[in-house]
C-alpha distance (Angstrom), angle and dihedral (degrees) to the residues before:
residue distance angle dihedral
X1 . . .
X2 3.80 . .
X3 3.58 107.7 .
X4 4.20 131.4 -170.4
X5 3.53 124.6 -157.1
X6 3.40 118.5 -152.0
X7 3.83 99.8 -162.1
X8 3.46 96.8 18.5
X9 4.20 86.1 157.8
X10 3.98 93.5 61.7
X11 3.35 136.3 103.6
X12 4.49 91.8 -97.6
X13 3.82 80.2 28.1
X14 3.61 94.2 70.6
X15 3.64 97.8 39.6
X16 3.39 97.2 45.7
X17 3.62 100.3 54.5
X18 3.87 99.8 62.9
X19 3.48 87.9 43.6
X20 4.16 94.4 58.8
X21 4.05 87.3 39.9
X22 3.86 88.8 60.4
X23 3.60 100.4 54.6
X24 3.75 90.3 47.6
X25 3.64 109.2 -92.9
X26 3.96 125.4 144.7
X27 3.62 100.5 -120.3
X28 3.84 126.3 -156.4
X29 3.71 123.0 -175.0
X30 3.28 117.3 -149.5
X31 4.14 113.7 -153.3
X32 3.56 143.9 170.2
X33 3.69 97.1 -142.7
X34 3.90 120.8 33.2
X35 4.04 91.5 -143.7
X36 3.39 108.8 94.0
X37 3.23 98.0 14.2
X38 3.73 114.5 159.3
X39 3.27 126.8 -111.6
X40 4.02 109.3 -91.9
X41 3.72 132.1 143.6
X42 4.01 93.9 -101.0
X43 3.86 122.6 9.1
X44 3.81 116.4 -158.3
X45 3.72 115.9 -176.1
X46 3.85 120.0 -145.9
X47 3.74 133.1 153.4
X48 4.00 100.6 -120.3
X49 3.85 86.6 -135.9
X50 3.56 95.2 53.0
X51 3.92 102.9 86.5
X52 3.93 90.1 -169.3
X53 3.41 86.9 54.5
X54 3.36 103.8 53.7
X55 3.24 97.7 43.9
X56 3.73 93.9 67.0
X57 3.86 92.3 33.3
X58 3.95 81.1 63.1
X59 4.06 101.3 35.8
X60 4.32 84.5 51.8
X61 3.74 89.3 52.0
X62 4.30 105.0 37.5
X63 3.60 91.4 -160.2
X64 3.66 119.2 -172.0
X65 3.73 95.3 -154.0
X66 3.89 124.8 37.8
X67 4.13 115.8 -148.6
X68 3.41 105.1 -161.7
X69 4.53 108.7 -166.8
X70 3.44 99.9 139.0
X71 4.02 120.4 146.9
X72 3.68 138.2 128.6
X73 3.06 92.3 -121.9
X74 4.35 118.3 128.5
X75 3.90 133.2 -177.2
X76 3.59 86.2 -108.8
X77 4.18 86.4 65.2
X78 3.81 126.8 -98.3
X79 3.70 130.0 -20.2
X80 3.73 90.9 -162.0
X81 3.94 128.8 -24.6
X82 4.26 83.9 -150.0
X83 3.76 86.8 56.3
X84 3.67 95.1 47.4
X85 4.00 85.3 40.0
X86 3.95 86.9 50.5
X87 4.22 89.6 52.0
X88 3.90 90.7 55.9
X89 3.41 99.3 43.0
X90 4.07 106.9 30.0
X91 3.48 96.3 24.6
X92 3.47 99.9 42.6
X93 4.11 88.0 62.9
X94 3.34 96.1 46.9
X95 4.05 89.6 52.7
X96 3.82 91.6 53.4
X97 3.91 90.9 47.0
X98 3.85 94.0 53.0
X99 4.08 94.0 40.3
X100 3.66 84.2 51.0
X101 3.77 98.8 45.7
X102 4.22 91.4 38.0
X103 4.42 88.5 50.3
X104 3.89 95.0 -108.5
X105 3.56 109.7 164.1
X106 3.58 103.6 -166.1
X107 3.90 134.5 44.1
X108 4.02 111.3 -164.9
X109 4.07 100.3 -168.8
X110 4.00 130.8 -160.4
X111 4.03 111.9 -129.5
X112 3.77 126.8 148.9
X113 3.94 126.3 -111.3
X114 4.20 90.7 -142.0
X115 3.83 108.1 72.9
X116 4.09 103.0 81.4
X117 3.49 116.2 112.7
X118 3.92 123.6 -82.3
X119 3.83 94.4 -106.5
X120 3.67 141.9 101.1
X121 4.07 122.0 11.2
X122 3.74 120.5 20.6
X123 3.61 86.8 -116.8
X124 3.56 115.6 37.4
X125 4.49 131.3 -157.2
X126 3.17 125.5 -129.3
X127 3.73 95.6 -92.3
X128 3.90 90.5 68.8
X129 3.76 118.8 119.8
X130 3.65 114.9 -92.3
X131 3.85 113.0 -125.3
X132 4.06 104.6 -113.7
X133 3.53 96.5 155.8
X134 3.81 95.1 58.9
X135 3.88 106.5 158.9
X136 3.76 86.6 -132.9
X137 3.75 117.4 87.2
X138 3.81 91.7 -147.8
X139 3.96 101.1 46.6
X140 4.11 90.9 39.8
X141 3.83 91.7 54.0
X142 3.80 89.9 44.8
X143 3.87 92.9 46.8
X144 3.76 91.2 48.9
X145 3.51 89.7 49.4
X146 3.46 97.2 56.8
X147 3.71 89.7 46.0
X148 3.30 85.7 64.7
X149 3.61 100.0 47.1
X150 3.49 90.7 51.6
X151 4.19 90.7 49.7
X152 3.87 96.0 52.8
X153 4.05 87.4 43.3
X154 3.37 105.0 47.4
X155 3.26 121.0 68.6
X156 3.99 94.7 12.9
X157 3.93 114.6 -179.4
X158 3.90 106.1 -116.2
X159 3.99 99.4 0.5
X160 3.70 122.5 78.4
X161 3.91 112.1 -123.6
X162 3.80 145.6 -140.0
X163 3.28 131.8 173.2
X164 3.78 110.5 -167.6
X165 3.78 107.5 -153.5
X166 4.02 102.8 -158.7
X167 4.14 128.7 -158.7
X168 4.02 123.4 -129.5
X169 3.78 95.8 -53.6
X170 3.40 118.0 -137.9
X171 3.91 146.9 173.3
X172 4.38 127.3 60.8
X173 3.75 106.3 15.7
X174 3.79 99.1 6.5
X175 4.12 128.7 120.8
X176 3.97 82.8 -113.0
X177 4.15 95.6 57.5
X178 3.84 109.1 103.6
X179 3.44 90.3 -97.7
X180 3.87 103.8 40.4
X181 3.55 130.4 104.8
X182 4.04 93.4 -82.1
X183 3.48 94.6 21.8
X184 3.82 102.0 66.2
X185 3.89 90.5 36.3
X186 3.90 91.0 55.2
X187 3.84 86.7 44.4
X188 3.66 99.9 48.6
X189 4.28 89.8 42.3
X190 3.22 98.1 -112.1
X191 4.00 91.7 124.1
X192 4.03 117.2 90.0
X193 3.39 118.2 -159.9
X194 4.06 116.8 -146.8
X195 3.64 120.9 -116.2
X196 3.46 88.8 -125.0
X197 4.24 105.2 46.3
X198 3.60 108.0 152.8
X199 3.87 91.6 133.9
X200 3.90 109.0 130.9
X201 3.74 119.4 -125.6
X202 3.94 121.3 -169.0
X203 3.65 110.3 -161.7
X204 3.88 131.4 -173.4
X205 4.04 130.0 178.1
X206 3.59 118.1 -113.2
X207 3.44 92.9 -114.7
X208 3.51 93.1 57.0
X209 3.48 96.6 49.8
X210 3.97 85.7 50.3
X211 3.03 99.6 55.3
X212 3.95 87.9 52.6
X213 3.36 89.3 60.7
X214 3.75 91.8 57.4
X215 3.55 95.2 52.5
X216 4.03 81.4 46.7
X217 3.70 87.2 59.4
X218 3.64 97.2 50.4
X219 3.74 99.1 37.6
X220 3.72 124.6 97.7
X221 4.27 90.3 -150.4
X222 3.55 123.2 107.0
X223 3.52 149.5 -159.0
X224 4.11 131.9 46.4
X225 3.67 122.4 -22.9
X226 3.84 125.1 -175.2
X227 4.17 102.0 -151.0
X228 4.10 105.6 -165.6
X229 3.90 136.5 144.0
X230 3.62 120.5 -83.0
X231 4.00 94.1 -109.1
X232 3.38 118.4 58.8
X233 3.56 115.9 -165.6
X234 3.75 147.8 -156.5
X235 3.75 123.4 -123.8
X236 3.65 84.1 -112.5
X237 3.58 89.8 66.5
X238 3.60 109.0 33.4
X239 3.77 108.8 42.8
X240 3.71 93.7 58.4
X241 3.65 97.2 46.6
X242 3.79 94.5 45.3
X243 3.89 89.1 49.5
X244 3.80 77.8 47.8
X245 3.81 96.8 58.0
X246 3.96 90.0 44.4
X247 3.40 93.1 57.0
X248 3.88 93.9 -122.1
X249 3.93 133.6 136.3
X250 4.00 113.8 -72.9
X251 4.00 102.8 -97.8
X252 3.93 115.7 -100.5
X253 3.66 117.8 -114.7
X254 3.50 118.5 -121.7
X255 3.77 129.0 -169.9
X256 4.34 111.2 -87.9
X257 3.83 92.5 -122.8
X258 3.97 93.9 61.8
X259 3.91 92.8 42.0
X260 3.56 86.9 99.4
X261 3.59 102.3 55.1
X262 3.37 102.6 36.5
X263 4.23 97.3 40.7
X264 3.45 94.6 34.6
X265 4.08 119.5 -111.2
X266 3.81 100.0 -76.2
X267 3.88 103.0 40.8
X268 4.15 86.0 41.5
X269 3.95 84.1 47.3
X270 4.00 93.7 50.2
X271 3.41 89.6 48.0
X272 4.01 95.7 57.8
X273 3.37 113.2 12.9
X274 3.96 114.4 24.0
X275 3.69 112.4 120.1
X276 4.19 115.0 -139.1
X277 4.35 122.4 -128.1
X278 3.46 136.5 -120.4
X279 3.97 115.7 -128.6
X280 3.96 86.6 -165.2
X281 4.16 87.6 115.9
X282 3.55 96.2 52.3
X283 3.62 101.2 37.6
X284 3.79 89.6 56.7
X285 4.39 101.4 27.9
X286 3.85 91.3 41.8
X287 3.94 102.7 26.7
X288 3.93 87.0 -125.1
X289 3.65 128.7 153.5
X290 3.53 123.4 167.3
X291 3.69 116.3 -123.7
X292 3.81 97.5 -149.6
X293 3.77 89.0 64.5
X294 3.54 99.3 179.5
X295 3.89 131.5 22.0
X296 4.03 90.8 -137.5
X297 3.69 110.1 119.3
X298 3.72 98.9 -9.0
X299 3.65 115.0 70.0
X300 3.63 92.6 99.7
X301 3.82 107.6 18.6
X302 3.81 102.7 92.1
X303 4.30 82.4 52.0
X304 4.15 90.8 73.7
């Protein structure tokens, strides 16, 4: 099949793309910058924001599948959450409007299995409200722009849909390698861990989640599909054992009610209050399983 990658230069970008060129695909990579451009069998370059742009990005490359990971998001941390908001929202549109217009068949979108509500279960299915109302400004405007992604996606008139909803990524190129944006703060001590951190995390390694998104792409199934790890795990369990596997200082405890001041509002509220995901949908609609079943003891290993 011919297959675009929107994204192609991120960190699922570049694992995917090797991954579709060995089973046979045609693989275009869509960027917004030609240097460093990955190494694809037709590069188009198109600003994702730039309708006019896409539009002939897409009619150039006639893909029959659309992959759709764009963000500005970096291992360093984020560029800018209203960028990233801009790419789900904006960008997503102007995706579906060129696949439609170029005869795609098939959008395979990138949204993220951790932005439902803090209530019910421990670990919540994709059917679990999303959490719009976030008292952050940040976190709401990036859960209501994945809600939005996820509307104009699923269910598209004319192209089948999946919306990939993907765990805490970690591994090469991630905020949890050693030297990514958590990574090197959790190595160096700089992370506190609230007394209180039964906040449920659901990780998966990027190559895991890639290699969903192949199966994505060559799957007839539809519809939303969280695609975690096996063992989610509370704060209480995680932080220490990745500060373990860096080789850094056990994280200080600090008392719950000055988590959010002193971690900042999302990393104190993923530490308390985040609910995990099942990947019960996608293990039985996609035939996925991740390989890296658990995070224990390898989220750092394969970096040495």
């Amino acid at each position: 099949m011919r297959v675009l990658i929107a994204g192609a230069t991120g960190v699922l970008g570049r694992s995917l793309l090797p991954l579709l060129r060995a089973r046979g695909h045609h693989v275009t990579a869509m960027v917004r910058e030609p240097a460093g451009a990955p190494s694809a069998d037709l590069t188009v370059v198109a600003d994702a924001l730039d309708r006019d742009a896409v539009r002939a990005a897409l009619l150039v490359a006639r893909p029959d599948v659309v992959v759709h990971q764009l963000s500005a998001l970096t291992d360093r941390g984020p560029l800018g959450f209203e960028v990233t908001a801009r790419l789900r929202t904006e960008g997503t549109a102007n995706l579906l409007t060129a696949a439609r217009e170029a005869g795609a068949r098939r959008i395979v979108a990138q949204s993220i299995a951790f932005g439902t509500a803090p209530v019910g279960d421990p670990v919540l299915t994709e059917d679990a409200p999303l959490y719009l109302d976030a008292p952050d400004e940040d976190w709401a405007r990036t859960v209501q722009a994945i809600a939005e992604l996820e509307r104009l996606v699923v269910g598209t008139e004319g192209i089948s849909d999946v919306a990939l909803r993907y765990g805490t990524l970690y591994g090469p190129g991630t905020w949890y390698a050693r030297d990514g944006a958590i990574g090197a703060l959790v190595a160096a001590g700089k992370m506190r861990l609230p007394e209180t951190a039964g906040g449920i995390t659901s990780f998966v390694h990027v190559e895991d989640a890639a290699q969903a998104a192949v199966l994505a792409v060559e799957s007839d199934a539809t519809g939303t599909f969280n695609v975690t790890d096996d063992d989610p795990a509370e704060g209480s369990a995680w932080l220490p054992e990745f500060a373990a596997q860096l080789g850094g200082p056990t994280p200080r405890t600090i008392p719950a009610d000055l988590a959010g001041r002193l971690l900042g509002w999302f990393t104190a509220y993923q530490l308390t209050e985040l609910r995990g995901a099942s990947n019960d949908r996608a293990r039985l609609s996609l035939d996925w399983k991740p390989s890296r079943p658990s995070w224990r003891g390898g989220m750092v290993d394969d970096e040495r």
